[in-house]
C-alpha positions as CSV (number, residue, x, y, z in Angstrom):
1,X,0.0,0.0,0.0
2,X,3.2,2.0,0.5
3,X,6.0,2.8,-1.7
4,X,8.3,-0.2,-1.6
5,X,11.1,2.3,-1.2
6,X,10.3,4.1,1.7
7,X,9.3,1.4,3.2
8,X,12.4,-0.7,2.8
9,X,14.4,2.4,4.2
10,X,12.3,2.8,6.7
11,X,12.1,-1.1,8.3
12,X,16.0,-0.8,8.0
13,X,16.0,2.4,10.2
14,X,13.7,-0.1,12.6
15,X,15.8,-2.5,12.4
16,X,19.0,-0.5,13.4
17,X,17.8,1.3,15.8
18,X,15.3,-1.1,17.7
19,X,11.8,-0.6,19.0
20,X,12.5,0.3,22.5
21,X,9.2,2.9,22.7
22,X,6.9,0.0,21.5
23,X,8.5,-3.1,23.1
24,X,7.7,-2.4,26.9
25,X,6.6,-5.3,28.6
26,X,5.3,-4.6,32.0
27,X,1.9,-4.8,32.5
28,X,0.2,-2.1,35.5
29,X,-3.3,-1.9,36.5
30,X,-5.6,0.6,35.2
31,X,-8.9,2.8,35.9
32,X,-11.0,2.0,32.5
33,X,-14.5,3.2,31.9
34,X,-16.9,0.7,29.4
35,X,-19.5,2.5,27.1
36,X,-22.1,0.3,25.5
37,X,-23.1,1.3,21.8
38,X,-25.9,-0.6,20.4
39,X,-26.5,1.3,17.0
40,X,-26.8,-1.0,13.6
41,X,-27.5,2.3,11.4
42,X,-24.6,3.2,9.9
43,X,-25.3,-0.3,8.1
44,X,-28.1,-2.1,7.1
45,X,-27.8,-5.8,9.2
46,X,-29.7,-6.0,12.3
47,X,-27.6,-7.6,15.0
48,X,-24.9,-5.3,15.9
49,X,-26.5,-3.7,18.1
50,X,-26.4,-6.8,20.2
51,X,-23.1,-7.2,20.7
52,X,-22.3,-5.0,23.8
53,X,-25.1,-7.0,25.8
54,X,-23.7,-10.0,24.7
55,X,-20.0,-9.2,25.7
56,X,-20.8,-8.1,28.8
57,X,-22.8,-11.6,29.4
58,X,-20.2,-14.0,28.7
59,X,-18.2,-11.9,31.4
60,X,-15.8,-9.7,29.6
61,X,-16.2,-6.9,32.4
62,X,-15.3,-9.5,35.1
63,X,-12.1,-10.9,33.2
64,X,-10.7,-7.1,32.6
65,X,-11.1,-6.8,36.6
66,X,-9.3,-10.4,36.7
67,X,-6.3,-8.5,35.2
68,X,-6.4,-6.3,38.1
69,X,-8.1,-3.3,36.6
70,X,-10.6,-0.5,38.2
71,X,-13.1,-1.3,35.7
72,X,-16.8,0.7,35.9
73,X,-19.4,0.2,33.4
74,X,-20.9,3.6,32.4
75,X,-24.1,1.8,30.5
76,X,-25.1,2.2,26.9
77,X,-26.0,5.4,24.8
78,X,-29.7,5.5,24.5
79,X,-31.0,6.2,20.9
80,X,-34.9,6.8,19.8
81,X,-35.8,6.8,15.9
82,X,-35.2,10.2,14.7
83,X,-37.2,9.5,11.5
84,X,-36.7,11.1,8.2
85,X,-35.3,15.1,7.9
86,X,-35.3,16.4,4.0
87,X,-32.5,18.7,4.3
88,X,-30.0,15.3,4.5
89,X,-28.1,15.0,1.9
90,X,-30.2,12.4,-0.7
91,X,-27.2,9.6,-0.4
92,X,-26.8,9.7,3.4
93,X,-28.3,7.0,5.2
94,X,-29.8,7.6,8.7
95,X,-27.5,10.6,9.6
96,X,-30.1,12.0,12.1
97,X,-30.0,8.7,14.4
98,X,-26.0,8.7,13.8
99,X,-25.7,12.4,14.5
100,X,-27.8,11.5,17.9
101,X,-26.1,8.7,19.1
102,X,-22.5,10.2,18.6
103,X,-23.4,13.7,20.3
104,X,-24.3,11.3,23.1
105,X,-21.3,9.3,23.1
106,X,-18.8,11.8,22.5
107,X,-19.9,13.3,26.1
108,X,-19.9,9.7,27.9
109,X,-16.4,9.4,26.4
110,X,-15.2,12.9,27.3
111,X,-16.8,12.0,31.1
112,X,-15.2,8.8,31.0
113,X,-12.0,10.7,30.6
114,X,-12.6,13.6,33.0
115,X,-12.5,10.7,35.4
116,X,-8.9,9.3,34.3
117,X,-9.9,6.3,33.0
118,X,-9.4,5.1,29.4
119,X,-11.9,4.4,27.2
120,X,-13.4,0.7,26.2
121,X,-16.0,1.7,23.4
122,X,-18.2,-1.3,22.2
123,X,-20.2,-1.5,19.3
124,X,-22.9,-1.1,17.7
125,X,-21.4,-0.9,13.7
126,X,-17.9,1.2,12.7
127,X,-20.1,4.3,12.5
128,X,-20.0,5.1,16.2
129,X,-16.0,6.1,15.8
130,X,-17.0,9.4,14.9
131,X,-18.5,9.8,18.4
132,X,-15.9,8.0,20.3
133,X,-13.1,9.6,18.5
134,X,-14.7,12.7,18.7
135,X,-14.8,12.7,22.4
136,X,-11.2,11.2,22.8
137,X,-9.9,14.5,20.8
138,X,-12.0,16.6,22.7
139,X,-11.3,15.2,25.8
140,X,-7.0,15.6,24.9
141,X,-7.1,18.6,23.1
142,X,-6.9,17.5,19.9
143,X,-3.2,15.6,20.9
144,X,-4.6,12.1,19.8
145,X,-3.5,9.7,16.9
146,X,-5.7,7.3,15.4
147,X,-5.0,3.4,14.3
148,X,-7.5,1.8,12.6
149,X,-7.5,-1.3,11.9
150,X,-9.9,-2.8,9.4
151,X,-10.0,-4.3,6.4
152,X,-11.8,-1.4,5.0
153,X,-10.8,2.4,4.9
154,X,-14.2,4.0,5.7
155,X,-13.2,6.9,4.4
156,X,-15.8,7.6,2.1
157,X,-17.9,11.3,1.4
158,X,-21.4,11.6,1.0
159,X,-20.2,11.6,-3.0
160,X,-17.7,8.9,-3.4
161,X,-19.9,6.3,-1.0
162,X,-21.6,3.4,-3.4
163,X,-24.1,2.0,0.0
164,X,-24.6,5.5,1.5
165,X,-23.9,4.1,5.0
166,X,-22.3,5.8,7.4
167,X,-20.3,2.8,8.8
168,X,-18.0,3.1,5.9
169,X,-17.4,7.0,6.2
170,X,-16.4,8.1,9.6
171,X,-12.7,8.5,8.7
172,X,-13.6,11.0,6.5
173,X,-15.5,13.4,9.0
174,X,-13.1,13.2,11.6
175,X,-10.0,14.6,9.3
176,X,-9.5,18.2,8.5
177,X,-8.0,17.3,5.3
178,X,-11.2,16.2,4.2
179,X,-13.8,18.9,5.6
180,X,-14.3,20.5,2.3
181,X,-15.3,17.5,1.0
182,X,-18.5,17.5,3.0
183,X,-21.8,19.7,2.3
184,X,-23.1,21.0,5.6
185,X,-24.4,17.9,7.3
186,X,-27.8,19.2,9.9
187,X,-27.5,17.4,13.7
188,X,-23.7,17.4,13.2
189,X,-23.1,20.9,14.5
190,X,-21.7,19.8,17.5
191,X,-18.8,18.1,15.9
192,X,-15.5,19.7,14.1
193,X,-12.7,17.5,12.3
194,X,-9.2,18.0,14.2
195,X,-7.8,15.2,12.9
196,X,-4.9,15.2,10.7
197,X,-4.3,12.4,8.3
198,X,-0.6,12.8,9.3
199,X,-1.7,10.8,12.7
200,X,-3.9,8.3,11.1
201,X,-2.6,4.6,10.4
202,X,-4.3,1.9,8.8
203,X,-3.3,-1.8,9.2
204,X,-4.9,-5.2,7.8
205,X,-6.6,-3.2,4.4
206,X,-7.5,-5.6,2.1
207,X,-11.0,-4.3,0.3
208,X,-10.7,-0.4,-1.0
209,X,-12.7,1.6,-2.7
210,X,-11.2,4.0,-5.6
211,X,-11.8,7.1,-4.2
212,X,-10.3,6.0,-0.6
213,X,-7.4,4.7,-2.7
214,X,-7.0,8.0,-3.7
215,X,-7.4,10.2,-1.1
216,X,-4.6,7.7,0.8
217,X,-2.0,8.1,-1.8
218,X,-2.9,12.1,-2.3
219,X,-2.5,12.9,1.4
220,X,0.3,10.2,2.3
221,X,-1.9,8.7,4.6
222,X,0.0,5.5,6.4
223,X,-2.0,2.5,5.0
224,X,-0.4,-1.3,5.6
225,X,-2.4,-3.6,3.6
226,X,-2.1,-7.5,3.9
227,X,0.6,-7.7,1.6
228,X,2.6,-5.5,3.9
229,X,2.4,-7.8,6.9
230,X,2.9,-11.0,5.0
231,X,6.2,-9.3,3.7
232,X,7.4,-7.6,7.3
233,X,5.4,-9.6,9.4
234,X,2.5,-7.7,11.8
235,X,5.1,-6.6,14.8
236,X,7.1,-4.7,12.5
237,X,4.2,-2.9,10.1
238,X,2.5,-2.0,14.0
239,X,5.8,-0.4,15.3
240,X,6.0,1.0,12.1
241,X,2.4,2.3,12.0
242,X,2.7,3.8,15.4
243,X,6.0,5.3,15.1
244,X,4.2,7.4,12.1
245,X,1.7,8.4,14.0
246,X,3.1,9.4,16.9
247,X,6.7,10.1,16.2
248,X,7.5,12.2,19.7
249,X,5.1,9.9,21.7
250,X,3.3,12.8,23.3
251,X,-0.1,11.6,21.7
252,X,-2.9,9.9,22.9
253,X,-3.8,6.9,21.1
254,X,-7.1,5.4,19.9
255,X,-7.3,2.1,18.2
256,X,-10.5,1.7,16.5
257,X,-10.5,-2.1,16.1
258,X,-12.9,-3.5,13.4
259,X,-13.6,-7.3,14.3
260,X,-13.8,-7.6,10.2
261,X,-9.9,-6.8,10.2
262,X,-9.7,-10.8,11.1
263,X,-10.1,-13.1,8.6
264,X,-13.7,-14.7,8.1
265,X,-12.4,-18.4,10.0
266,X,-11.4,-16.5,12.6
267,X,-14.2,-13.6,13.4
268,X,-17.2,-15.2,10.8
269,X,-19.9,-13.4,12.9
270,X,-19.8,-9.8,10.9
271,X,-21.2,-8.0,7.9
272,X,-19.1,-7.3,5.5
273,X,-16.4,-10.0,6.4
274,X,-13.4,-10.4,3.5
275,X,-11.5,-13.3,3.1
276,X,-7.4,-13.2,3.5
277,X,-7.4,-11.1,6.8
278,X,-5.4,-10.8,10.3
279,X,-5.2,-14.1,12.2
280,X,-6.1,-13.9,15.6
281,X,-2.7,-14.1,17.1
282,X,-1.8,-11.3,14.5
283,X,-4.9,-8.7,15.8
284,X,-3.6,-9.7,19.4
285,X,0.0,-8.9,19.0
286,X,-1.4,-5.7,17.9
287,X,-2.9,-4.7,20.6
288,X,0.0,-5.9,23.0
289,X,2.1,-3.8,21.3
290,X,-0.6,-0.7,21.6
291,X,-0.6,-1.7,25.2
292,X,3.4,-1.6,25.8
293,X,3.6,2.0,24.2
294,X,2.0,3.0,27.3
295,X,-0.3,5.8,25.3
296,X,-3.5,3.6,24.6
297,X,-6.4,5.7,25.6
298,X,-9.4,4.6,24.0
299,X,-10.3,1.7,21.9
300,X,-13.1,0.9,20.3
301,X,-14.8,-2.7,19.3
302,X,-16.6,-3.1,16.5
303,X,-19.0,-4.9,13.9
304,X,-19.6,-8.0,16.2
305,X,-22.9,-9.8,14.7
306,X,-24.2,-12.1,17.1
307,X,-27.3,-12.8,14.3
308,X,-25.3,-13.6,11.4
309,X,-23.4,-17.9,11.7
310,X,-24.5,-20.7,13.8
311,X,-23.6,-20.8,17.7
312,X,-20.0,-22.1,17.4
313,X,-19.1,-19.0,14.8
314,X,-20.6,-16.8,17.1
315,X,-18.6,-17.9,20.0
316,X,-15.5,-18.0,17.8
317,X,-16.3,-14.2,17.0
318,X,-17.3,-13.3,21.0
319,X,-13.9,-15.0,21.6
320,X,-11.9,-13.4,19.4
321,X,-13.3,-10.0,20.1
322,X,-12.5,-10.9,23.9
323,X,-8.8,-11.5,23.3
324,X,-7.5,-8.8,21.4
325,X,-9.7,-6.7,24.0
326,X,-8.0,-8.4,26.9
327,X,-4.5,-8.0,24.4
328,X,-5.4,-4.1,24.5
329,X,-5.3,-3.8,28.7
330,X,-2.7,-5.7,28.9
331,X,-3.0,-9.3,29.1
332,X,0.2,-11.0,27.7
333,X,-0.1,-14.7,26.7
334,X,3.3,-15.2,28.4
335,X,1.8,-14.2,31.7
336,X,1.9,-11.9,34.5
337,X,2.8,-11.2,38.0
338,X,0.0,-9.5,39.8
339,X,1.1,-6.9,42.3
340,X,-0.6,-8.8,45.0
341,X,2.1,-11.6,44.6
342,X,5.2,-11.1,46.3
343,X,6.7,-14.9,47.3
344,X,5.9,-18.4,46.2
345,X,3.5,-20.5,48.4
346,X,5.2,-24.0,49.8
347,X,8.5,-22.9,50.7
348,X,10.2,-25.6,52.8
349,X,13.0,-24.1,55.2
350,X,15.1,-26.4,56.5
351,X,15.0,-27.1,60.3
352,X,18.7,-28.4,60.2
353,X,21.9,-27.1,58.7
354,X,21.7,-27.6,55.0
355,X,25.0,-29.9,54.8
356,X,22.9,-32.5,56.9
357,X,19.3,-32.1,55.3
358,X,17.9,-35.5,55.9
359,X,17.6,-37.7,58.8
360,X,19.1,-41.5,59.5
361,X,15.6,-43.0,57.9
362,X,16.1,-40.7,55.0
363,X,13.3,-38.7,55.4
364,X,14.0,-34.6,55.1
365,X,14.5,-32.2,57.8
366,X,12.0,-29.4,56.0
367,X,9.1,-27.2,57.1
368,X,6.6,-25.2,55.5
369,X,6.5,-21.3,56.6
């Protein structure tokens, strides 16, 4: 997705001079605040909306507290049918119930924050980023970079979208490079673009539209498609990514995390699912790697359909989801010491001097303490 030349030159400055800023390993507790989105209107499948009640009920809030976190659920956004307003543009789909929900979760976000905690945003379709993002660069001050992963751009206009949902345009209205692009939009007064492209990253692109394509190569937006990580494997193109993004690491950072960035076998239960995406161990190492920069903020997780495959694809997709969200806060599949552990249980002392450890039967001189 990149020229081959700078990115050559660029792995080989990687390679020299390490990854020391993304590499960290120690895990620390943290204060994270949960936000519920259940909105399915920025696409057309009914189902998304389910998917923060359904996290929540196979137990993900009690396995972040299991990784020591101060974890508070702040509830859902609450959204009522906003019906039909003629002065929407003619190609945009539901933008008044979009518009609503986003006002309403930019604030919970922005709350969330005001409390110190970092944000866990759950979906509800990829059109709620413009709320959560939103709130995230309101909350900093505009000092936020933005990874997305997802195996689509979303960063369509009003005039360049095909569908006319909003779940593949909410790139596009959070960037200031792109603001002229859009006609006045009514119910989205409360929202500016402070984004700049310069501090956007994609990773695991693999289904583009023309226009998107584009407006990437035009602004020299970082974009690692599939063919990227099968060449420099996933921990380089995320160092990479990051690196871009945030160069001085004095940035916030949200990852919006698209559950359709996996590949079908491994997430099945989404909309528009494409073949030839991120393995799960590949969207985890990700997020462990988002983790160890210390500057994770937010994160969203999206697309989850618990309607669309039979039980077992669903529970893959739950799973899946739960990992890299668990990745994100700091769960490292090599494990953990929890600050509560401080000595081994079942030490034996000995009760005699070492040189003479065992008695004439052969039994041992040792004690538990």
């Amino acid at each position: 997705m990149k020229s081959m030349t700078s990115v050559r030159a660029t792995f080989t400055t990687l390679r020299k001079f390490g990854t020391a800023s993304t590499d960290r390993r120690k895990h620390e507790s943290s204060r994270i605040g949960i936000i519920g989105v259940p909105f399915h209107k920025g696409q057309s499948n009914i189902g998304v909306e389910e998917a923060p009640s359904t996290l929540r009920e196979i137990g993900l809030v009690k396995d972040m507290i299991a990784l020591g976190h101060n974890v508070k659920d702040f509830g859902d956004t609450v959204s009522t049918d906003q019906g039909i307003r003629h002065d929407v543009p003619d190609k945009i789909k539901r933008l008044p119930d979009l518009a609503l929900t986003c006002h309403q979760l930019s604030t919970m976000v922005q709350t969330v924050m005001s409390d110190q905690r970092k944000v866990l945003t759950i979906g509800g379709d990829h059109s709620i980023a413009l709320g959560s993002v939103d709130g995230h660069v309101q909350a900093k001050n505009g000092e936020v970079c933005l990874l997305w992963v997802d195996a689509h751009a979303d960063l369509n206009t009003a005039n360049t979208s095909d569908s006319g949902h909003m779940h593949g345009m909410p790139v596009s209205l959070l960037v200031k490079e792109l603001a002229d692009y859009w006609p006045y939009l009514p119910g989205l007064d409360w929202q500016t673009p402070r984004l700049s492209v310069q501090n956007l990253a994609y990773i695991g692109l693999r289904s583009v539209d023309n226009y998107e394509r584009l407006v990437i190569e035009r602004f020299g937006v970082s974009a690692f498609g599939m063919e990227d990580i099968e060449k420099y494997g996933i921990h380089a193109v995320t160092t990479l990514a990051l690196e871009k993004i945030n160069p001085n690491g004095n940035k916030s950072l949200h990852v919006s995390f698209d559950i359709d960035s996996l590949d079908t076998l491994e997430a099945p239960s989404t909309g528009t699912s494409v073949r030839g995406g991120l393995t799960l161990r590949e969207g985890v190492h990700i997020m462990e790697i988002a983790h160890r920069t210390g500057w994770l903020g937010a994160m969203d997780m999206v697309e989850i359909n618990p309607r669309i495959g039979n039980s077992l694809q669903v529970k893959t997709t739950l799973e899946a989801a739960t990992h890299v969200i668990k990745a994100a806060f700091g769960f490292s599949r090599s494990g953990h010491v929890p600050p509560h552990l401080e000595r081994m249980p079942g030490y034996y002392a000995p009760l005699v001097n070492t040189d003479n450890a065992s008695t004439q039967d052969g039994t041992s001189n040792m004690v538990i303490v």
